[in-house]
N, C-alpha and C positions, 0 to 999 in steps of 0.2 A: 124464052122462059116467060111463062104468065104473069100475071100481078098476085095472084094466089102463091105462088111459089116462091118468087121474091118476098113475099109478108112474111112468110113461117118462114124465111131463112133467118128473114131480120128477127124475128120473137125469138127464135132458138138461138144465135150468138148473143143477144141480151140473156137470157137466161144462164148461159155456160160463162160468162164477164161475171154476173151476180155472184153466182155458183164460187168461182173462183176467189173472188172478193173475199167471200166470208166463210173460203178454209182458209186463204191468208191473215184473217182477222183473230178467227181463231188459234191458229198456231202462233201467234203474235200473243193470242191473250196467256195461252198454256207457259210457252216463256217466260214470261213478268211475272205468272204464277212461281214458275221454279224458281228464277230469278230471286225471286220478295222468301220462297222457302228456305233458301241456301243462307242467305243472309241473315235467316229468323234463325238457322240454326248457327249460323256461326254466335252470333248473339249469346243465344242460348251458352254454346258450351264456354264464351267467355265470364258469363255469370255464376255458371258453375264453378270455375274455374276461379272465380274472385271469392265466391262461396266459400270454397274447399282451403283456400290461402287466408280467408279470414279468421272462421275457426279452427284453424290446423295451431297446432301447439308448438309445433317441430321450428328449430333454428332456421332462424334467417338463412341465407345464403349466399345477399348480397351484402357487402362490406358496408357501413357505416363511412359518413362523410369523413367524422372526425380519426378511426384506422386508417381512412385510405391519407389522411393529410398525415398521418405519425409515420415519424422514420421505423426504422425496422429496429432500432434500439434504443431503449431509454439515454435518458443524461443521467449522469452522474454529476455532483455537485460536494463543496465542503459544508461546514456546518452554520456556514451562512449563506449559501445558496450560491456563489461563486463555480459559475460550469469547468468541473476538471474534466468534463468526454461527455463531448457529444458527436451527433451522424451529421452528416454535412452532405451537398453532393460533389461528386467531385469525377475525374474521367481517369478512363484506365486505356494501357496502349495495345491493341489487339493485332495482329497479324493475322488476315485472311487472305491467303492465296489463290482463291477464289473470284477476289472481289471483279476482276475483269471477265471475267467466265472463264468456261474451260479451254475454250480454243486459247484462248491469249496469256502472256506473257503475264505474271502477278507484277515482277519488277519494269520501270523504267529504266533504272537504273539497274549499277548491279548489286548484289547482296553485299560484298563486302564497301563498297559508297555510301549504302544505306546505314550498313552498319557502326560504319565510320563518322556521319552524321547525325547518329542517336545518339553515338558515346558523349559526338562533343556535347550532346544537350542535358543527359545524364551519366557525367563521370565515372561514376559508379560504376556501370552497365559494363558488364563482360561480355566486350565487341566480339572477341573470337565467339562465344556460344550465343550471341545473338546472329553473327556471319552465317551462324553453322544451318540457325533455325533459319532464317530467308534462305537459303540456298535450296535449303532440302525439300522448303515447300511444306514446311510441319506447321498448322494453324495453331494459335495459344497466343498467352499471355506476354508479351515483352515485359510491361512493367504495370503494375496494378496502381499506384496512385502517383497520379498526376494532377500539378499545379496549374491552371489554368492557362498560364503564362507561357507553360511550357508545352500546354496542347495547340496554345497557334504557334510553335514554332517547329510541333511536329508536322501541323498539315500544312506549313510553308515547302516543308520535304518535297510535296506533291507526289507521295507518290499511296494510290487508291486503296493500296491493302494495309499502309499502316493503318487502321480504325481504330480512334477514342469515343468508346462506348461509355453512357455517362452512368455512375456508379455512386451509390453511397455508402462514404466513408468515415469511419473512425478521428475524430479530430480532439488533440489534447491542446486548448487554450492557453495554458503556463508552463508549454515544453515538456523538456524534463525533472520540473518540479514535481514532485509527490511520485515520481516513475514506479516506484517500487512499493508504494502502497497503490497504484492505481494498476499498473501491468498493461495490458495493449492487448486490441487483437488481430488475431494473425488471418489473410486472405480467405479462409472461407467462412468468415464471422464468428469464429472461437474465442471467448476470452483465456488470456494468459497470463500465467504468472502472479496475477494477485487480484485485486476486489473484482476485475473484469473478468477472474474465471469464477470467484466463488458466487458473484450475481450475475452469470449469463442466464439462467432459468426465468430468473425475477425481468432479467433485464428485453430478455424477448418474449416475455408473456405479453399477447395482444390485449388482455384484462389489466395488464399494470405497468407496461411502459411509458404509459402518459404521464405520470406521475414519477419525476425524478425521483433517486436515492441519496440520501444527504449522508455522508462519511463523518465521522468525530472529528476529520482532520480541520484545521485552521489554516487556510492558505498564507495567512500572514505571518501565523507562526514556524511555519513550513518554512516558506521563504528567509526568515531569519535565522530558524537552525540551519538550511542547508548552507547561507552566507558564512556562518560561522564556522562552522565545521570546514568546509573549504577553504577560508583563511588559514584556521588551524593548521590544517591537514599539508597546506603546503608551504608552511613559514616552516615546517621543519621535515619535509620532503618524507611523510609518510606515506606508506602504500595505500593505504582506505582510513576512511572515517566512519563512525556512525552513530547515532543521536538520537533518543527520543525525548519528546516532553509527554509527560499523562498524569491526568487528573486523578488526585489520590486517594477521592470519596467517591468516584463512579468507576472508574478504570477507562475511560477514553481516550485515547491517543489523541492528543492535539495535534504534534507535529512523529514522522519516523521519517531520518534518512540512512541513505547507504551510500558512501562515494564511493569509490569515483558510481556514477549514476547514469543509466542511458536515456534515449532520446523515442516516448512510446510512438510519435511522428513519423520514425522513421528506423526500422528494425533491421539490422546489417551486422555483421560481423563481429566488428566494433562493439556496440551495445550488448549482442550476447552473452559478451566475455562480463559484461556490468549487470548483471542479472541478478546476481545473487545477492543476496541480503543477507548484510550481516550483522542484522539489529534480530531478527527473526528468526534465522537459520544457521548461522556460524556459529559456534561455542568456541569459548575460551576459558582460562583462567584467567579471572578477572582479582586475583591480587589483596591486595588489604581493601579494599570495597567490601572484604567480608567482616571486617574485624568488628565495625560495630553491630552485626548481623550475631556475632559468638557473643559480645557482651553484654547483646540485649535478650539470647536467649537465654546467659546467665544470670541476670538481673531477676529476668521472668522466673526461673528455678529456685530463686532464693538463695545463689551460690553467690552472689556479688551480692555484699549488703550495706559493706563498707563503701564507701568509694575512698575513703584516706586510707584504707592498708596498705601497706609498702608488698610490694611482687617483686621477688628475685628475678631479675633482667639479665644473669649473664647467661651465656649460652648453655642448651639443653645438649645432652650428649644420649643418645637412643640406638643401641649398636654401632654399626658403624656410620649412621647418619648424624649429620648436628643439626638443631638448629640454630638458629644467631641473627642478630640484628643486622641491617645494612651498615651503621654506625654504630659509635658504644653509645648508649643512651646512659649510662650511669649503673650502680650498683642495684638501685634497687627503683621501681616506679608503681603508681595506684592506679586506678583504672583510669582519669580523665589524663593523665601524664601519658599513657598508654596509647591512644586513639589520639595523643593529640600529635605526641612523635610515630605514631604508629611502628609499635613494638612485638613484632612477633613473636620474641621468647615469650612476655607476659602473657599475652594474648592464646599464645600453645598454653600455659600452664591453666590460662582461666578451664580455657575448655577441658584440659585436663582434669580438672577436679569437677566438672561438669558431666563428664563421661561420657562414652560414644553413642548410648541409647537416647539420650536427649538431646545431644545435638543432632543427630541423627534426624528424629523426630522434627524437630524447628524444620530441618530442611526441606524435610517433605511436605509438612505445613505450610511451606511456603512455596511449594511446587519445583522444586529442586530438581525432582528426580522423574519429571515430565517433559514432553514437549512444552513450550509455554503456548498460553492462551490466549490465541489468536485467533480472528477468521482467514488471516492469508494461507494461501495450501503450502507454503516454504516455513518447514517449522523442527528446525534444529532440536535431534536428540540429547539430554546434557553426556558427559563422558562421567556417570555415577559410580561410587566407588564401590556398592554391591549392598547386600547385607547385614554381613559382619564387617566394623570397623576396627582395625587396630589401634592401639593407643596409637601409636607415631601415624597412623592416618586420619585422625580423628586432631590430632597437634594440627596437621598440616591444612587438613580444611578448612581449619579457622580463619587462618589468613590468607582465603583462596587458592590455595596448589591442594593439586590431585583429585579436582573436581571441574568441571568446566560447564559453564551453562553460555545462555544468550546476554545481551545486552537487555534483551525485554526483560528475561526472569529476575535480574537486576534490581531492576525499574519497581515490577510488581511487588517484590520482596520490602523495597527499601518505602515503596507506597503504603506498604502494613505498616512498616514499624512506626513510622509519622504520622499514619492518619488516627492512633489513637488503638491500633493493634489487629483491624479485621484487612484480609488477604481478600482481594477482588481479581477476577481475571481481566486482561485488560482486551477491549474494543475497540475499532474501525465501525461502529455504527454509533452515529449520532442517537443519544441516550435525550428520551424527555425526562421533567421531572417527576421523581416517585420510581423512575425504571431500574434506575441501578440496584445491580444484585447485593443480597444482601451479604454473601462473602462467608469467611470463615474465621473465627479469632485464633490468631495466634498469638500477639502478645498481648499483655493488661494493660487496658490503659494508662497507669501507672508507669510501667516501662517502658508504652510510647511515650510521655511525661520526659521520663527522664533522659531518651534517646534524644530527644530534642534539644534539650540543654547539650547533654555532650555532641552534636553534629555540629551546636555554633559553636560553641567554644573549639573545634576542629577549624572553621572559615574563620575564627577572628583572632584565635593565635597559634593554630598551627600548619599542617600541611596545607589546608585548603586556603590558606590569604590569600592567594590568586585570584578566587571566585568572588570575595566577599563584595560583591555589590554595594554601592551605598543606599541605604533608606530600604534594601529587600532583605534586609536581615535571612542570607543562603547560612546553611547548613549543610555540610557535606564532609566527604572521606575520600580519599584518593587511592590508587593500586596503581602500582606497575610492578608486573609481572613478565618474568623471561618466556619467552615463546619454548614451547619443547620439542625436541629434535633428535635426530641419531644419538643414542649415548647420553641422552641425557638434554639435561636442558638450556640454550644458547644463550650465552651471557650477551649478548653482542645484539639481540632481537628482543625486545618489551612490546607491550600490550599495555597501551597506558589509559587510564580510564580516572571520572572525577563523578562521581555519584552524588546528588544533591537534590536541597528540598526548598522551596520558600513561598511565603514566609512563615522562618518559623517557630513563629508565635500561633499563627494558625497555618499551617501548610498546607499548600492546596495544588502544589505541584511539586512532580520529580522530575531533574533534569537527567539526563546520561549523556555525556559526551565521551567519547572513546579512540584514541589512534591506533592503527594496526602500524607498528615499528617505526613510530619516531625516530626522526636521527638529533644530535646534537647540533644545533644551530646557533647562528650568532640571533636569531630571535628568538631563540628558549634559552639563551646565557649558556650554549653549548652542553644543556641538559638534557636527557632524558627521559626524564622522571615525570609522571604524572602533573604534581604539583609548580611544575614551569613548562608542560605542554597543555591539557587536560584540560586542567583547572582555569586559567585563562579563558579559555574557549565559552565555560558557563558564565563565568564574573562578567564579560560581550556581552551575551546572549540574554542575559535577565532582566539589565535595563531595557531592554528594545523588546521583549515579548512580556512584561510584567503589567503596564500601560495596556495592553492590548488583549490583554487576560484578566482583567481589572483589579490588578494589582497595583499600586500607587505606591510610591519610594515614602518613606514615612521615616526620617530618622527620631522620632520622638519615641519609637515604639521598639521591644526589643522581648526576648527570649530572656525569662528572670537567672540569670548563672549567678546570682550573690553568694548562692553555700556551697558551691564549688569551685569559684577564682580563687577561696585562699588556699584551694590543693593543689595549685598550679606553680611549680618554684620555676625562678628564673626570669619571671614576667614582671612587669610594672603593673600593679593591681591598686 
């Protein structure tokens, strides 16, 4: 080859390198191009997109910090901010048979070992139908709350498929106090039975669960009624007790029990049987607890004007029923003699001469012949006697038989007559000032006036000396009433109840304490009457919630009875 030939070889592979160079250069530049494109638009549609999120109007989507920290259910609280329920976390005991895989065995053990090693840790637990569920291989729940203590001593078991899933749970700070105005809720977040079912709405609204709900109730006052009433209840081996205290110018429930009472902690068999309220939802006849209810609606009528008139007191004869006194009270009694021995005959003739249309009336004005007025969903219909009353039914109301209400309707009735005559329904929600309804008038002021003289002069010398507290000048009325049965009504069964107000010079609370069938005891002097079970129970209960409802024992101060102690024969005056 020439040197001509070798020269153009060499120009032409320099040219085809060059050549080559800068299509590489430029597919290199085209690249960076699309490259730097892609990116302008991703850009792009994220600005859009930030755009489009700024001015859009539409709901959030992501949860706020302060939702995602709140439990899934408000607290409840008393009317001092004392937590009666709140959500806690807490772990639940799951069975997945799964948990090894498919090929493998779920147990190490065997189902009935396992089984047998749950029970010991929860008693309770019904080994055979927990046996049944390991064996068969069915996934679910064993037990839904569990104590910590008791979740490392299920996964000491070792064995993979018991799983405690950690859950939040319903937790009641003071037990079984208040169970029955508070109620519990049951495994898939339902409230029951009382404030937790009538605030479940409120209480899982994500707009208002941060903000507790504060109940009328008074956990101190709580705690003292239920102390009492339990004493009561079992110094003379009663079946149930039940108690409220409520405010006589708003209608706020301070304290409501019902014994025996369950445990919202922990909901079993046991507890269901204690469920029911019988401040709320049991009616009864509640006995002469009526009588000063008939003589104040006399008073109001204008048919009591006297209070010295002598009243024929021996027995009423009305076909073939009588009626009669427990004892002979004497021939003849006026109306503060009347309410202070509590005398049925008199007390039948007042209302007799009163007539069935207005007593009638009183009753229903004072909500008689309703559910009473509550917010719990347990709300006892009274056993109303219709209509038309017949004279000897219209006798008989007056001193409680043949009519039957609550312990509440009680409460709210005897809260009119004291506060000056206006009927308020009574609450479970903590009332501000100016909220309380304004109510309805039943009696004149006047006749609440003078209900109050006759309630003390009942605590300071008659049935009620049991309760009369010192320095809380109580006023009250007692009943005991035969429970009713096959054929009539069982001498051998009482409903003993002590109705009361203080103080009252200015009253500002009703007590109710009530026994469902007292027995005779060597701590009620082998009585069972009202006024040596009942009444006790308040006379307890007034110094220890008086202080605490600011109420201060004051014997300087008193309920003026000067023009009615000389009607009183018998008495040192």
């Amino acid at each position: 080859m020439n040197a001509l030939s070798i020269s153009t070889a060499i120009s032409t592979g320099r040219v085809n390198l060059i050549t080559s160079r800068q299509r590489s250069l430029t597919v290199a530049r085209w690249r960076v191009l699309w490259l730097a494109l892609v990116f302008a638009a991703v850009a792009a549609a994220a600005l859009v997109r930030i755009g489009v999120l700024g001015v859009s109007d539409g709901p959030a989507t992501v949860a706020s910090l302060e939702e995602a920290l709140l439990p899934p259910r408000g607290e409840i609280t008393d009317r001092n901010g004392v937590p009666l329920a709140r959500a806690f976390p807490a772990y639940a005991l799951w069975y997945n048979p799964d948990a090894l895989g498919e090929d493998g065995s779920p147990l190490v053990k065997s189902a009935a070992e396992v089984a047998a090693e749950l029970a010991a840790i929860f008693p309770d637990l019904d080994q055979a139908e927990v046996a049944q569920q390991l064996a068969a291989g069915r996934p679910g729940y064993i037990r839904r709350r569990v104590l910590p203590e008791d979740a490392n001593r299920v996964q000491a078991i070792g064995e993979l498929a018991l799983e405690m899933p950690q859950e939040t749970d319903r937790y009641y700070p003071q037990g079984s106090m208040g169970a029955h105005v508070l109620g519990y809720v049951d495994a898939e977040g339902r409230g029951q039975v009382g404030m937790e079912r009538v605030l479940n709405e409120r209480l899982t609204d994500p707009a208002r669960r941060s903000k507790p709900v504060a109940l009328s109730i008074d956990m101190r006052v709580q705690g003292a009624l239920e102390d009492e009433l339990r004493r009561g209840m079992l110094a003379v081996n009663a079946l149930g007790a039940a108690g409220i205290v409520l405010d006589v110018d708003t209608g706020e429930v301070m304290a409501l029990a019902s014994l025996p009472e369950f445990n919202p902690n922990k909901i079993d068999a046991e507890g269901e049987k204690y469920m029911f309220n019988r401040v709320t939802n049991q009616v009864y006849e509640l006995g002469s607890t009526f009588k000063p209810l008939t003589v104040a609606a006399a008073i109001d009528a204008g048919v009591v004007r006297d209070f010295g008139r002598r009243y024929n007191a021996e027995p009423i004869a009305i076909g073939r029923f009588t009626i009669r006194d427990s004892h002979p009270l004497g021939a003849t009694l006026n109306v503060p003699e009347t309410l202070i021995h509590s005398s049925n005959t008199v007390t039948a003739r007042i209302a007799d001469e009163l007539g069935p249309a207005k007593m009638r009336q009183t009753m229903i004005d004072l909500g008689m012949n309703e559910r009473p007025y509550i917010e719990l969903p347990a709300r006892g219909h009274p056993i109303w006697p219709g209509d038309n009353w017949p004279r000897l039914r219209n006798m008989t109301v007056s001193y409680g038989h043949g009519i039957a209400v609550t312990p509440l309707h009680l409460a709210s009735a005897y809260a009119a007559m004291v506060n000056g005559g206006v009927w308020r329904p009574a609450t479970l929600r903590r009332l501000e000032p100016g909220e309380a309804p304004r109510g309805r008038r039943v009696f004149k002021a006047s006749t609440s006036a003078r209900m109050r003289q006759l309630l003390r002069m009942i605590a300071v010398y008659g049935t009620g000396r049991n309760a009369n507290a010192a320095g809380y000048r109580v006023g009250g009325k007692t009943g005991s009433a035969e429970k009713p049965g096959a054929g009539g009504y069982r001498r051998s069964t009482l409903v003993s109840t002590f109705a009361a107000a203080f103080p009252m010079d200015r009253p500002r609370y009703v007590v109710i304490a009530m026994l469902d069938e007292p027995k005779g005891t060597t701590a009620s002097s082998f009585q069972r009457t009202a006024a040596w079970n009942a009444a006790p129970i308040v006379g307890n209960l007034v110094p220890r919630i008086g202080p605490l409802l600011g109420v201060r024992p004051d014997d300087a101060r008193d309920v003026d009875i000067s023009d009615l102690r000389p009607l009183i024969g018998g008495i040192d005056k």
